[in-house]
ZAMARGU-4260 file (C-alpha; in steps of 0.2 Angstrom, whole numbers, plus 5000, padded with zeros to 4 digits):
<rodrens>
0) 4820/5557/5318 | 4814/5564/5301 | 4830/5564/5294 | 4832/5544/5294 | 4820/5543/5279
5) 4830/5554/5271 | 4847/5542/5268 | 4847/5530/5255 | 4853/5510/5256 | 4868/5516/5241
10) 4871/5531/5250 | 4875/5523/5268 | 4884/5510/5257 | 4896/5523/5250 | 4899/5532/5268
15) 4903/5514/5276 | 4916/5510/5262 | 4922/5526/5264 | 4927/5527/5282 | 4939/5516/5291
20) 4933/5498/5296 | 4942/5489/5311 | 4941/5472/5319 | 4936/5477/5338 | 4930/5461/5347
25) 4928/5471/5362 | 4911/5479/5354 | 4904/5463/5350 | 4898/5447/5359 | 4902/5436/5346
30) 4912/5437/5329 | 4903/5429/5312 | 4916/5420/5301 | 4911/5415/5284 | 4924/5403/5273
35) 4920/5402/5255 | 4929/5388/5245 | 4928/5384/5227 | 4940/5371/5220 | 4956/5378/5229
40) 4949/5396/5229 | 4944/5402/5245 | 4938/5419/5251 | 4934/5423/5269 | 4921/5436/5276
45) 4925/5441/5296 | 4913/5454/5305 | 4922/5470/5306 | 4914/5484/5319 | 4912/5499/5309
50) 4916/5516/5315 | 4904/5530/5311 | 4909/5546/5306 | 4894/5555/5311 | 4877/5555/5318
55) 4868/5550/5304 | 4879/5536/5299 | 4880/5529/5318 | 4860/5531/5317 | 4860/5521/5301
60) 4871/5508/5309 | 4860/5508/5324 | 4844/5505/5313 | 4852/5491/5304 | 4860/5481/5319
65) 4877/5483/5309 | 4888/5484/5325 | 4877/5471/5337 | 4879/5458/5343 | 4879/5439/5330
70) 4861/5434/5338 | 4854/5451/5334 | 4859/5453/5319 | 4852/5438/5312 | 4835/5440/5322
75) 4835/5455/5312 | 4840/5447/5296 | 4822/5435/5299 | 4812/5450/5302 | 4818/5459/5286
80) 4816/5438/5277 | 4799/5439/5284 | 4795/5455/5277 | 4797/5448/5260 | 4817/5453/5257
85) 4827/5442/5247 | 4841/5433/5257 | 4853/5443/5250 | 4845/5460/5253 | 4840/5455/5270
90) 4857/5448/5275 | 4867/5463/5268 | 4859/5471/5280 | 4867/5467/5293 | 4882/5460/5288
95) 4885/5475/5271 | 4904/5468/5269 | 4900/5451/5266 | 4898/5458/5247 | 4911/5463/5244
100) 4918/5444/5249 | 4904/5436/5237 | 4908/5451/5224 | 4926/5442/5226 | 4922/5427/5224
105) 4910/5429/5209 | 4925/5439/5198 | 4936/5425/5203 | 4926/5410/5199 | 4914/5417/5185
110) 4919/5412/5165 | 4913/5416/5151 | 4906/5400/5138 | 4918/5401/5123 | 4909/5396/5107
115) 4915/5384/5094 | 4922/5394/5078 | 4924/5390/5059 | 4938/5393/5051 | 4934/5394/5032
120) 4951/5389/5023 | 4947/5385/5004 | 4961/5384/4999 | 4967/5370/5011 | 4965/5351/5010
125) 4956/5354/5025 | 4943/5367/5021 | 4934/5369/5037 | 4944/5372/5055 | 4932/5369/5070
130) 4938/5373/5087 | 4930/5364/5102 | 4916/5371/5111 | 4918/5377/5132 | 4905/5377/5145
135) 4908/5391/5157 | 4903/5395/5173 | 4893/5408/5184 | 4892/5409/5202 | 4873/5405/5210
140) 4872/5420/5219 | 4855/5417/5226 | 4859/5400/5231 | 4874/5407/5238 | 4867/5420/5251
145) 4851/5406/5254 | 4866/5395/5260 | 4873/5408/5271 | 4859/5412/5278 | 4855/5394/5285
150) 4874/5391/5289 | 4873/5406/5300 | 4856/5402/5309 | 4867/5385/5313 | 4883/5397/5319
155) 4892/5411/5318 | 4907/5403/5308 | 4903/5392/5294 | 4911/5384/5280 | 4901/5382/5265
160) 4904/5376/5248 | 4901/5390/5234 | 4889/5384/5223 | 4888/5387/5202 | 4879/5384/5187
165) 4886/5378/5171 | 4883/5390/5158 | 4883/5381/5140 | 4891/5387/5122 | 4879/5398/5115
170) 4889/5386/5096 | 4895/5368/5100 | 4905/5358/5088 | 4891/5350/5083 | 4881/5366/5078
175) 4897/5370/5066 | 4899/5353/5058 | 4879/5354/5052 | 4882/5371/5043 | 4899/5366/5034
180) 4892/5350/5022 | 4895/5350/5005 | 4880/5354/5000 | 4881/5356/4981 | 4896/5360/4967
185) 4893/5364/4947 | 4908/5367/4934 | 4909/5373/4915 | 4922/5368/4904 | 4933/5384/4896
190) 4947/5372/4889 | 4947/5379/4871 | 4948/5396/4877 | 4959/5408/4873 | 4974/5413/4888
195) 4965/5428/4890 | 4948/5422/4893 | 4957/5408/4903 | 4964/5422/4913 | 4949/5431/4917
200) 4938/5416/4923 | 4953/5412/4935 | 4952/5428/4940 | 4934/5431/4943 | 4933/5414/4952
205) 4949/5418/4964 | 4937/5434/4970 | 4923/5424/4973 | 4934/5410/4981 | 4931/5412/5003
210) 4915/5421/5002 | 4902/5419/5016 | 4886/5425/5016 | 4878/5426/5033 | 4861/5422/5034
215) 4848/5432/5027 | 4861/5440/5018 | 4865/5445/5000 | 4880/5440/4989 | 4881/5452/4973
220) 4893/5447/4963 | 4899/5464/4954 | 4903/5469/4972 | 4914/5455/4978 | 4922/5453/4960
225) 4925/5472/4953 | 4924/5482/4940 | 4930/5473/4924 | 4944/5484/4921 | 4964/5481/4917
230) 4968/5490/4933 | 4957/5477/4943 | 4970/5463/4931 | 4958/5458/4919 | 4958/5454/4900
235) 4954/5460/4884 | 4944/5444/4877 | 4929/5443/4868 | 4913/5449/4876 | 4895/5449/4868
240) 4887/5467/4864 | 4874/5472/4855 | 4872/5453/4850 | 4888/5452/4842 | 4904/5445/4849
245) 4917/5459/4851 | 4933/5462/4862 | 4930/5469/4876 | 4940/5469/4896 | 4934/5455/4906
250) 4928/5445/4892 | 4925/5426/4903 | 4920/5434/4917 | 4901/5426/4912 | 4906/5410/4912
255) 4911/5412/4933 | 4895/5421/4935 | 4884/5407/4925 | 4896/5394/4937 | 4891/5402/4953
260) 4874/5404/4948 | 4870/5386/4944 | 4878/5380/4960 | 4868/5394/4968 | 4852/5384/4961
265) 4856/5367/4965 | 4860/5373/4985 | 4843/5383/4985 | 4849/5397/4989 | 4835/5414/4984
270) 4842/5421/4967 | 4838/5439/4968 | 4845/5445/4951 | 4850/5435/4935 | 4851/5440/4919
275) 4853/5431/4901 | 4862/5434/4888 | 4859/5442/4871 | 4865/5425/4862 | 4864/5408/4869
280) 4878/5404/4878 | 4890/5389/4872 | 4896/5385/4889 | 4877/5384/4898 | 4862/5376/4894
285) 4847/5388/4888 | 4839/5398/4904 | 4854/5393/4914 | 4866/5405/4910 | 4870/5422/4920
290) 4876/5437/4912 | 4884/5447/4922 | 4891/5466/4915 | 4900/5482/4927 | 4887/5494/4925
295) 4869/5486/4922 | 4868/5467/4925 | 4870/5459/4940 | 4870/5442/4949 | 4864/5442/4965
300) 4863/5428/4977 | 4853/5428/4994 | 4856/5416/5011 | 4837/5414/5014 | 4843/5405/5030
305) 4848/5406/5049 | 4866/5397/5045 | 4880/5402/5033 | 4886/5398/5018 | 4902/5395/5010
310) 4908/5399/4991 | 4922/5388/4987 | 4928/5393/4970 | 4942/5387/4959 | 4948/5382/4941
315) 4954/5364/4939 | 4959/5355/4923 | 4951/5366/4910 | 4934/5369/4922 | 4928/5380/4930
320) 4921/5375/4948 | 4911/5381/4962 | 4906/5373/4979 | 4894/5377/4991 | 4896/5372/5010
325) 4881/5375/5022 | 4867/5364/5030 | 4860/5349/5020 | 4846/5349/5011 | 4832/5337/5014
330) 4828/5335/4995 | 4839/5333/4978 | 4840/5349/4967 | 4841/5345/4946 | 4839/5359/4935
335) 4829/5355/4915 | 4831/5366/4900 | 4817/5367/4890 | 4818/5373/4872 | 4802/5381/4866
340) 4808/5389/4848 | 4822/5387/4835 | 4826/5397/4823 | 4831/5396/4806 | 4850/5396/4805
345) 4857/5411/4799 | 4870/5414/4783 | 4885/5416/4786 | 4895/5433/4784 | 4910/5432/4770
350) 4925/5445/4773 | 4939/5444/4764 | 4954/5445/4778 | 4964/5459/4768 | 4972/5467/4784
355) 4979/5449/4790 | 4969/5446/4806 | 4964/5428/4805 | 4979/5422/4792 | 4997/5422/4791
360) 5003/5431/4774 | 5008/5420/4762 | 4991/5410/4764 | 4985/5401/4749 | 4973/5415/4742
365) 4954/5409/4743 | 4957/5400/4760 | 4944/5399/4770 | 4943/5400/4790 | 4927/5400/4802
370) 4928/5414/4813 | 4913/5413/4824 | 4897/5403/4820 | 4881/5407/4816 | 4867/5404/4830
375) 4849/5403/4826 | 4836/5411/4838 | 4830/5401/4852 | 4819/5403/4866 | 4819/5394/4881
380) 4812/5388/4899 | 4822/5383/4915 | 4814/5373/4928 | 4819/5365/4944 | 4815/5348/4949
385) 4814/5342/4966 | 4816/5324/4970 | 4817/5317/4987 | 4831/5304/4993 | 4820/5288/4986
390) 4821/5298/4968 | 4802/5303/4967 | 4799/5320/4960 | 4792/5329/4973 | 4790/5348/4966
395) 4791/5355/4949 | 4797/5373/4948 | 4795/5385/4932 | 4809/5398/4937 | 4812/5410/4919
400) 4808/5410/4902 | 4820/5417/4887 | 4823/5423/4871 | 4839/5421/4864 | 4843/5433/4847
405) 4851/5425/4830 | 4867/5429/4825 | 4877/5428/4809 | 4893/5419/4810 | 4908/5425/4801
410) 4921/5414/4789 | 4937/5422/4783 | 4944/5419/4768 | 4964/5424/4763 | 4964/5439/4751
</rodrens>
């Protein structure tokens, strides 16, 4: 009949879970029962006689030896192994219920690997919180309809055991203890600084303080810490421009930048952006400094790696400090500053302090007072140097070169 070719495997699936399926003995010789136990779970498939509800479903039934007799069926099940079938295909079709017990038995049994996760509290004696690692578990489906198909060439009931495979966490707690080692810190010291500036770096570093940058990401450092404004809470404190010291908001804010920099170097991480500035800085070595401004400078910081990292950034006892979890390093990181060219040291600027900024009135007239100091040009070189754990230098790396301006210092003398 042409019309056979014409139904589909899914279609003639849908019709028979569609219709009405009863247990009718009297139309069989012999009933298959199939137990499936797993731990305490079992699930049971028992040969249900399927009514057809037409001509072309009972053909279809026909064809397939649904409704035969056990030793049929499975003589059937061989011809369609021996044609090449897999032994779930060739067993479903004879016996196209028994999925829907293995379906049952797989959503039952089947779990999902749970992976170990980091928990990145900085702020905690603790800083890292691991949670454990879980295997989880997927039913063999192959296996499974291989060992039915034997059981059932043995009988027509059988028992059999389900079998599984253990499916491993993708991160263990091993994998998240490699990535979370200290693996280098740096500090500056902004003890003499006014409350202002104090406040600022404090500030600054609290923004930057829980960052992680995934790897083969990019860390800019306006973006995570803001624009320098009195809105985002910072400061009026002194700022350099146009190589002069001058207030400005957000004056301090350098010194976090220059902090996370140099921590930045010694983990060797990819530094994308850095900038110096006009003046050598007083806190930071020549060509290890990092200015950092709301419009046109920027420090950025790349995770050239597969793992993340961890900024843990904080002010303690006058200093400010940053950390920097991730994987070790194989070798030691030490950073040289290199001093090219000094300058002669400028004069001084005189003014005479009529309007009472730097004295109190009442000053003995003439009174001198050193308001900034003078700085003579310098330029500069930072390298890197790369020692292995036996202390020999194994790389040496020429990483900028700059030019710092002179400035005048200024001294204030009571009118």
């Amino acid at each position: 009949m042409g019309f056979k070719q014409k139904i589909s495997f899914f279609s003639i699936l849908i019709v028979l879970f569609a219709v009405p399926v009863k247990v009718n003995i009297a139309k069989a010789e012999s009933v298959t029962y199939i137990q499936l136990y797993y731990g305490d779970k079992t699930f049971e498939y028992r040969d249900e006689y399927i009514e057809p509800s037409n001509h072309i479903v009972a053909q279809e039934i026909f064809v397939r030896k649904i409704n035969a007799p056990y030793a049929q069926k499975m003589e059937h099940v061989g011809q369609k192994l021996r044609g090449g079938a897999s032994y779930k295909a060739a067993l479903l079709v004879c016996f196209p219920l028994l999925d829907r017990t293995v379906s049952a038995a797989i959503a039952a049994i089947n779990v999902l690997p749970t992976d170990s996760q980091i928990r990145f509290n900085p702020n905690a004696k603790k800083i890292f919180a691991i949670s454990r690692d879980k295997d989880g578990v997927r039913v063999d489906e192959d296996r499974l309809y291989m060992d039915i198909y034997f059981a059932l060439v043995a009988s027509n009931t059988a028992k059999i055991q389900i079998p599984t495979v253990k499916i491993k966490a993708s991160v263990t707690v091993k994998d998240n203890v490699a990535v979370t080692n200290l693996r280098a810190k740096y500090s500056t010291d902004f003890s003499s600084s006014g409350d202002e500036r104090k406040h600022n770096i404090k500030l600054a570093l609290s923004k930057l303080n829980g960052v992680v940058i995934p790897g083969g990401e990019t860390l800019s450092f306006n973006d995570k810490v803001g624009r320098r404004t009195a809105a985002n809470g910072f400061k009026e404190a002194k700022i350099i421009k146009g190589g002069k010291y001058v207030p400005g908001i957000g004056g301090g804010v350098c010194q976090a930048s220059t902090t996370l920099y140099n921590a930045a170097l010694l983990s060797d991480l990819v530094i994308v952006e850095a900038n110096r500035h006009t003046l050598q800085s007083t806190y930071e070595k020549a060509s290890f400094d990092a200015m950092v401004n709301s419009g046109s400078s920027d420090l950025k910081i790349q995770n050239g790696g597969s793992y993340p990292i961890f900024i843990r950034a904080y002010s303690k006892g006058g200093k400010a400090c940053v950390e920097i979890y991730g994987t070790l390093l194989p070798y030691k990181i030490e950073r040289k500053s290199e001093i090219t060219y000094t300058g002669e040291m400028p004069k001084y600027d005189e003014i005479v302090d009529e309007k009472y900024e730097y004295f109190e009135q009442g000053e003995l007239s003439g009174t001198r007072k050193t308001v900034s100091y003078s700085h003579p040009e310098v330029h500069s070189k930072g390298y890197l140097l790369y020692y292995d754990f036996q202390g020999n230098l194994m790389q040496t790396k020429h990483i900028r070169t700059d030019k710092y301006s002179s400035v005048k210092g200024v001294i204030a003398i009571a009118p």
